[in-house]
C-alpha positions as a Python dict, from the first residue, in 0.01 Angstrom:
ca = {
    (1, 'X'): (0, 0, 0),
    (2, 'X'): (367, 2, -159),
    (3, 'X'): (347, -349, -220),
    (4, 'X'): (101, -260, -463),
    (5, 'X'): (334, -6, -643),
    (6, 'X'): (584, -305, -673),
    (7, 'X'): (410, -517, -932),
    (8, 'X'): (449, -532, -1263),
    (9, 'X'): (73, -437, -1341),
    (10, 'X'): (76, -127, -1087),
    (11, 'X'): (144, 91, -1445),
    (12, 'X'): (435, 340, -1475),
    (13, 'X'): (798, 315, -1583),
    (14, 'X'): (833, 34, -1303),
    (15, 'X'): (1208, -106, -1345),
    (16, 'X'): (1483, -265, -1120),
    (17, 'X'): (1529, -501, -835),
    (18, 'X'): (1285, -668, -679),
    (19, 'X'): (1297, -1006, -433),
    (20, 'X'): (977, -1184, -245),
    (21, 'X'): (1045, -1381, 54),
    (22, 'X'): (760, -1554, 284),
    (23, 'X'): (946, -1553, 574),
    (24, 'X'): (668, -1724, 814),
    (25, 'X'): (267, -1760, 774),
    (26, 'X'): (160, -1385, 784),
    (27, 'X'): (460, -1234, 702),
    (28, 'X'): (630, -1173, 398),
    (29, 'X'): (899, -950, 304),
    (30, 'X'): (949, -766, -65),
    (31, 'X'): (1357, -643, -95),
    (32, 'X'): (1325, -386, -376),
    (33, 'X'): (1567, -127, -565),
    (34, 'X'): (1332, 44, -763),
    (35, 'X'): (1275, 325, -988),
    (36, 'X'): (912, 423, -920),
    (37, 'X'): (636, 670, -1103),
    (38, 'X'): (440, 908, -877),
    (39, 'X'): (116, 690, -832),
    (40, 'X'): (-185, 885, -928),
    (41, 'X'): (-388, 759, -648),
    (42, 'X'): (-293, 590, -307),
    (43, 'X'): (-307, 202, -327),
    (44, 'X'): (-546, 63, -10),
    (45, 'X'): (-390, -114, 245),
    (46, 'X'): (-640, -429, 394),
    (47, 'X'): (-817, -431, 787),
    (48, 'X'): (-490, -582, 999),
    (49, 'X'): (-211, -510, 795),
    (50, 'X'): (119, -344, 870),
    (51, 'X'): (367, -223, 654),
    (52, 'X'): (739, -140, 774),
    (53, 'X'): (957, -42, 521),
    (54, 'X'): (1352, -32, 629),
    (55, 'X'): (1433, 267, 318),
    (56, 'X'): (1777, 166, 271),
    (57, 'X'): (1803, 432, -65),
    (58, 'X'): (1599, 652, -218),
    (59, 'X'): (1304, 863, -17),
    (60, 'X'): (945, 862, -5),
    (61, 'X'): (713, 1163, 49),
    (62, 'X'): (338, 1141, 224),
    (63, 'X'): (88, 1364, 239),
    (64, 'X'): (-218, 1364, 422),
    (65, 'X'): (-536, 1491, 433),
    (66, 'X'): (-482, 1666, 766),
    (67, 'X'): (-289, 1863, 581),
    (68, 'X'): (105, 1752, 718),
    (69, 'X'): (377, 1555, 578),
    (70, 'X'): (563, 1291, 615),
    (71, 'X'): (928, 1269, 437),
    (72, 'X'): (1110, 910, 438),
    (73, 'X'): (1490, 920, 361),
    (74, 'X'): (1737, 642, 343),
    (75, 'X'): (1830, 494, 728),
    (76, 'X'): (1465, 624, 853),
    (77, 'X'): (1126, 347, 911),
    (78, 'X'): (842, 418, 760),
    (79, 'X'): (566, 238, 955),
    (80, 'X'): (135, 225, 779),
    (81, 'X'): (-145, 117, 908),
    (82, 'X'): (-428, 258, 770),
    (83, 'X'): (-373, 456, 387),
    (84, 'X'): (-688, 630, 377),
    (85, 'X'): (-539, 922, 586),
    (86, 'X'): (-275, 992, 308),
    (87, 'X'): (-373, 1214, -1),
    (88, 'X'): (-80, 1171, -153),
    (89, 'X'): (227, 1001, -241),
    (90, 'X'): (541, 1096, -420),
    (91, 'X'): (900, 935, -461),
    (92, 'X'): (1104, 1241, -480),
    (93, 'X'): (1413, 1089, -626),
    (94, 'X'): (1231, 856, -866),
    (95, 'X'): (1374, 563, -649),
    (96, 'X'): (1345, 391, -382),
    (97, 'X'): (1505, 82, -214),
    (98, 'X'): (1489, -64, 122),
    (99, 'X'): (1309, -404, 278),
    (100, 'X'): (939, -385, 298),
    (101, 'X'): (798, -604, 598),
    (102, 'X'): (461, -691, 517),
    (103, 'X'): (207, -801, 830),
    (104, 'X'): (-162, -947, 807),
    (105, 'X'): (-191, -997, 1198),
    (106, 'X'): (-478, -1202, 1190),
    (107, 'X'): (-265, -1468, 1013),
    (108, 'X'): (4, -1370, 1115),
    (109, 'X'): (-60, -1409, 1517),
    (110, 'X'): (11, -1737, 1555),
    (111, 'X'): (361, -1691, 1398),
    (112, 'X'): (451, -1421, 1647),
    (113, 'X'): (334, -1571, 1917),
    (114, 'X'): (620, -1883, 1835),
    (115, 'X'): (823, -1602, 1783),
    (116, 'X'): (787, -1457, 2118),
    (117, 'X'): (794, -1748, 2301),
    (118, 'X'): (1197, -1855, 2162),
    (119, 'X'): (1255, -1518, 2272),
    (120, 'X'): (1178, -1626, 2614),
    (121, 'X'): (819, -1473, 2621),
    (122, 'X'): (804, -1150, 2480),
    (123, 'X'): (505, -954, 2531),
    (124, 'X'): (348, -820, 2177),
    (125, 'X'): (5, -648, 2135),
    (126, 'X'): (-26, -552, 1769),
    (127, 'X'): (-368, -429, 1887),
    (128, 'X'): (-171, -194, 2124),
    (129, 'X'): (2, -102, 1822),
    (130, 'X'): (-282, -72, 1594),
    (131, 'X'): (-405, 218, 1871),
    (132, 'X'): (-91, 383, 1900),
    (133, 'X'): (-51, 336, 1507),
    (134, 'X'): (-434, 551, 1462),
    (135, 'X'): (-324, 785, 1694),
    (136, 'X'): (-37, 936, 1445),
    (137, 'X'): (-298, 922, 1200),
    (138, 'X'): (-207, 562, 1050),
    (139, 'X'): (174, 644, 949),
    (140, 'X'): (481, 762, 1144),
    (141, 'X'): (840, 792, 1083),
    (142, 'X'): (1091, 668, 1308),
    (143, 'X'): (1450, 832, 1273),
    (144, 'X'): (1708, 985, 1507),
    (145, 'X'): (1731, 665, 1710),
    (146, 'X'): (2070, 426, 1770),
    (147, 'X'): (1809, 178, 1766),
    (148, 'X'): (1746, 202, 1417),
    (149, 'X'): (2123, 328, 1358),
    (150, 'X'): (2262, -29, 1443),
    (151, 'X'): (1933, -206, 1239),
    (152, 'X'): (2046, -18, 913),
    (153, 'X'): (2469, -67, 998),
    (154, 'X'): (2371, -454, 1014),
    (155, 'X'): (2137, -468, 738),
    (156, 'X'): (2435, -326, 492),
    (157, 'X'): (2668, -562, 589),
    (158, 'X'): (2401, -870, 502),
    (159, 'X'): (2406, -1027, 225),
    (160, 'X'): (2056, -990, 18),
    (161, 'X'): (1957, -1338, 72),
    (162, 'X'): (1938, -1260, 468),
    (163, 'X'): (1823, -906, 510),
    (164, 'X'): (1462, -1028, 458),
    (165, 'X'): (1467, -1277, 767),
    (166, 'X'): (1658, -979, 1003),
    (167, 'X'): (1432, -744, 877),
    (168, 'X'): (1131, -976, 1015),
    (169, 'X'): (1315, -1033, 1327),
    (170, 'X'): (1378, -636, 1379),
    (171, 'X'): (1007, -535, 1259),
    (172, 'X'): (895, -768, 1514),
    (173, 'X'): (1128, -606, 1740),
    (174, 'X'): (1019, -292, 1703),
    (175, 'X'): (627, -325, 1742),
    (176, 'X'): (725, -495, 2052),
    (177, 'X'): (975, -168, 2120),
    (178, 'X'): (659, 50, 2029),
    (179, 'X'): (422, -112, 2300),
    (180, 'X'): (657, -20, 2577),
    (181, 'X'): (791, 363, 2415),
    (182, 'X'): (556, 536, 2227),
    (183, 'X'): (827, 827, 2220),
    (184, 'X'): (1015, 683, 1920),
    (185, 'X'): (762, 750, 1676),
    (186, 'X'): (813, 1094, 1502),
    (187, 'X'): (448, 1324, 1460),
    (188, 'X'): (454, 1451, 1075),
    (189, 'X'): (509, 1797, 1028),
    (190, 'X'): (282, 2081, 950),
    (191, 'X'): (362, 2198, 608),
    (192, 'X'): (497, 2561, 608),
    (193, 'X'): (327, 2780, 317),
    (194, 'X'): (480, 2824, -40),
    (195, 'X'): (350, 3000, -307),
    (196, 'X'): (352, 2771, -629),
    (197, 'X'): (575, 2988, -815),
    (198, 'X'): (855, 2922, -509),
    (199, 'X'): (759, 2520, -495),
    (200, 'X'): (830, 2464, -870),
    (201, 'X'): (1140, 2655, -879),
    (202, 'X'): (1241, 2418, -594),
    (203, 'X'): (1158, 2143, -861),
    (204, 'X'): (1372, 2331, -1133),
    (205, 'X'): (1678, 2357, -933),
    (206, 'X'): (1638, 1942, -814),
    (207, 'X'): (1621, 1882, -1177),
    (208, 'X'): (1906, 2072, -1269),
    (209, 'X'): (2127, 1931, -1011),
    (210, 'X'): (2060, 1602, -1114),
    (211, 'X'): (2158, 1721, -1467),
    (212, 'X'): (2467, 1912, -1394),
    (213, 'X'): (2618, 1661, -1114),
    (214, 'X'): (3020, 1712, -1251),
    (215, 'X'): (2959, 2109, -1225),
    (216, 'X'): (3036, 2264, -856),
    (217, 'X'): (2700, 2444, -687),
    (218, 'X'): (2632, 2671, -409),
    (219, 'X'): (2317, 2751, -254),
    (220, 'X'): (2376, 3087, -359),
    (221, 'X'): (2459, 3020, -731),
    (222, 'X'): (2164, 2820, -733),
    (223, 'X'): (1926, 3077, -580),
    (224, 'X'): (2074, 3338, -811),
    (225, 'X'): (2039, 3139, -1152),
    (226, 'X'): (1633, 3042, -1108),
    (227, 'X'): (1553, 3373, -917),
    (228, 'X'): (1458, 3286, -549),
    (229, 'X'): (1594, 3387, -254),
    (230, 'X'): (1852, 3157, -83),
    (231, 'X'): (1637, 3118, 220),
    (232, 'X'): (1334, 3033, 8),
    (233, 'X'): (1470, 2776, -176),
    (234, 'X'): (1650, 2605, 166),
    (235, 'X'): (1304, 2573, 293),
    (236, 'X'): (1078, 2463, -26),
    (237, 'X'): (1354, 2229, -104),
    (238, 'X'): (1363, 2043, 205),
    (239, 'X'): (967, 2063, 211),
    (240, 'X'): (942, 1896, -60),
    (241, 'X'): (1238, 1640, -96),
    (242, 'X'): (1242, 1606, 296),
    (243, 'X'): (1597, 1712, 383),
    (244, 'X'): (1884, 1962, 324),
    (245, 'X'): (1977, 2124, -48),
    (246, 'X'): (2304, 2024, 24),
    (247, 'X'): (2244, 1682, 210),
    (248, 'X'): (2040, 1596, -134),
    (249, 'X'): (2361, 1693, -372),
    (250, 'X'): (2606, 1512, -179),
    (251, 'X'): (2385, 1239, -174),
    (252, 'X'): (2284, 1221, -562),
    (253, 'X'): (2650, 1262, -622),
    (254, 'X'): (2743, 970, -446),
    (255, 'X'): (2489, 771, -589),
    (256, 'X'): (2577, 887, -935),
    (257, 'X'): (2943, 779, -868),
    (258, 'X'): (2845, 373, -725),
    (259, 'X'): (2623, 365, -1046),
    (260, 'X'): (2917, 482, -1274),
    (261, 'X'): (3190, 215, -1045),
    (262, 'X'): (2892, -64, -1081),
    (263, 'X'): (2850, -30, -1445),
    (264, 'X'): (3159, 95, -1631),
    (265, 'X'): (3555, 63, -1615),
    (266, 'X'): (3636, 463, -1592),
    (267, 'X'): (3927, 496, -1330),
    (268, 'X'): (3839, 655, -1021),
    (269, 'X'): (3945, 1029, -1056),
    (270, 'X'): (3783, 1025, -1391),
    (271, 'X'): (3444, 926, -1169),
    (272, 'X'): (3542, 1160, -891),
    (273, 'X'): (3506, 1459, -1163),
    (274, 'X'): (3198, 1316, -1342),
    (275, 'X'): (3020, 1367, -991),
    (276, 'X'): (3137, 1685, -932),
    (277, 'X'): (3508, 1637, -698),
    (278, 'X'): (3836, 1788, -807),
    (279, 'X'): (4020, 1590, -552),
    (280, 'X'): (4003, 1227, -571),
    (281, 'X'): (4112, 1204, -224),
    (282, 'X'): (3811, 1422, -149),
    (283, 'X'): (3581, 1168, -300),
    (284, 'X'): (3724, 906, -160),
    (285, 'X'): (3642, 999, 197),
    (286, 'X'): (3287, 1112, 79),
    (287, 'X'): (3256, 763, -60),
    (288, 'X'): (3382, 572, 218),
    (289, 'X'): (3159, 720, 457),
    (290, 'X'): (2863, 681, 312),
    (291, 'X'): (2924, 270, 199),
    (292, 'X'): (3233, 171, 421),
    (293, 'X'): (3411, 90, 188),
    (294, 'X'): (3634, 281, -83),
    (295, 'X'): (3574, 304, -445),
    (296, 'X'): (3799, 69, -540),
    (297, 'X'): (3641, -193, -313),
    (298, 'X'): (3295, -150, -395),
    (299, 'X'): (3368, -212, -740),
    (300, 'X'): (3485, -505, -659),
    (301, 'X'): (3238, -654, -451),
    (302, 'X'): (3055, -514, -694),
    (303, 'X'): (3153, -703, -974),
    (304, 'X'): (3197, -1028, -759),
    (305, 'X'): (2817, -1035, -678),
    (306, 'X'): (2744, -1007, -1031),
    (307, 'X'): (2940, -1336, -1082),
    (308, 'X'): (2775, -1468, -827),
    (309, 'X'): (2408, -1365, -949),
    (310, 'X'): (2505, -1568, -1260),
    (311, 'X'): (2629, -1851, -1158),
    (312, 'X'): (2302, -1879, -947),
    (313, 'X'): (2046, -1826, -1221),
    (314, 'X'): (2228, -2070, -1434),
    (315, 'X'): (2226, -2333, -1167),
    (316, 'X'): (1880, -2244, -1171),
    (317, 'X'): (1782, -2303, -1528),
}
């Protein structure tokens, strides 16, 4: 299904990173840093195929037919089995990034079953998990779990070269984790009822914020300048983008400030206030927590994997 969105004839403003790795017979992995269009229909996803997809930025929204939701957000699994359930799919923040684990378990059932046996006989029934899997309507979330905490801590200290092979060994991991606890999947929510009028001013203010990222914003600035009640807008905002007005700013913010550190030379206070921090120190702890490491650093590791990216594509050529 998303592997579909991630090639070049899928249609749309497609742009960014994107990495293949066949990581063993049935399994394949796609590391991707995309910009995405809305698709106007849901891609299929083939009989026997899984799809795990370890969001490491951006978010993804579902909707299905039932009628509920399902909201993806950076550090969260999204696990598919079966695509015809979901209506609709949107990427909220025009982005999205993360290691997509891709399973045919027909061919792919000899390689697990090596798999399992180095790891001293592990048990895995992907039919098990195919049942479970149609039971939460053929996608869950998983989220809130220090399993999936300590996947998502390792995976940002890999380089990208090696997140595809953890990411096989933790997907495998999982479905194994699923057979035994059913409890760590996540049911999607039932949508709560807006009126259209309240669900596009929800879209105004997103679009705004992303526009205005230097100027400072309150909920209830916000609420007052498009004419909805603070309480209204908490609750069609995190309908729709699938998590906290606030959560979302800081977030976008941060974002904004690694692009401007990645791409430019503007000192560090002078990014601080183009993202919307007077204090510098502020940002710096903002920063720090959300990448581990402080501005300064990550522009230079920053800057030192771009060296390294060229000196392997000319070794290449």
């Amino acid at each position: 299904m998303l592997e579909t969105l991630l090639t070049p004839d899928a249609g749309g403003a497609l742009s960014g990173r994107i990495r293949r790795t066949a990581v063993m017979e049935g399994v394949r992995v796609c590391s991707f840093d995309c910009t995405l269009p809305d698709p106007p229909a849901v891609p299929p996803l083939a009989a026997l195929h899984f799809e795990l997809l370890f969001c490491l930025s951006g978010s993804l929204r579902l909707e299905r037919r039932d009628g509920r939701t399902l909201c993806l957000r950076e550090g969260e699994i999204l696990l598919v089995s079966d695509a015809s359930a979901i209506h609709r799919l949107t990427f909220p923040d025009g982005r999205l990034g993360g290691e997509l684990v891709l399973v045919d378990a027909a061919a792919a059932r000899q390689s697990l079953a090596r798999l399992c046996m180095l790891l001293g006989g592990l048990r895995l029934d992907t039919a098990q998990v195919r049942a479970l899997m149609q039971a939460h309507g053929g996608s869950a979330v998983l989220r809130d779990a220090a399993w999936a905490d300590a996947v998502f801590a390792a995976l940002r200290t890999f380089p990208p070269e090696d997140r595809a092979r953890y990411s096989v060994l933790k997907a495998a991991e999982l479905l194994y984790l699923l057979c035994s606890d059913s409890s760590l999947l996540r049911a999607p929510s039932a949508v709560p009822y807006h009126d259209r009028y309240q669900l596009e001013t929800a879209q105004q203010v997103q679009e705004y914020m992303v526009a205005h990222l230097a100027e400072p914003m309150t909920i209830a600035q916000l609420a007052a300048r498009f004419h909805i009640s603070p309480t209204a807008l908490k609750d069609c905002f995190r309908q729709l983008y699938g998590r906290p007005l606030h959560q979302y700013l800081l977030e976008c913010r941060i974002q904004r400030a690694a692009a401007l550190l990645r791409e430019g030379h503007l000192p560090v206070t002078e990014v601080a206030a183009a993202v919307g921090y007077t204090s510098a120190s502020q940002f710096g702890v903002a920063f720090k927590r959300r990448f581990h490491l402080t501005p300064s650093q990550f522009r230079r590791l920053s800057r030192e994997e771009k060296i390294q990216n060229r000196v392997r594509m000319s070794k290449t050529e």
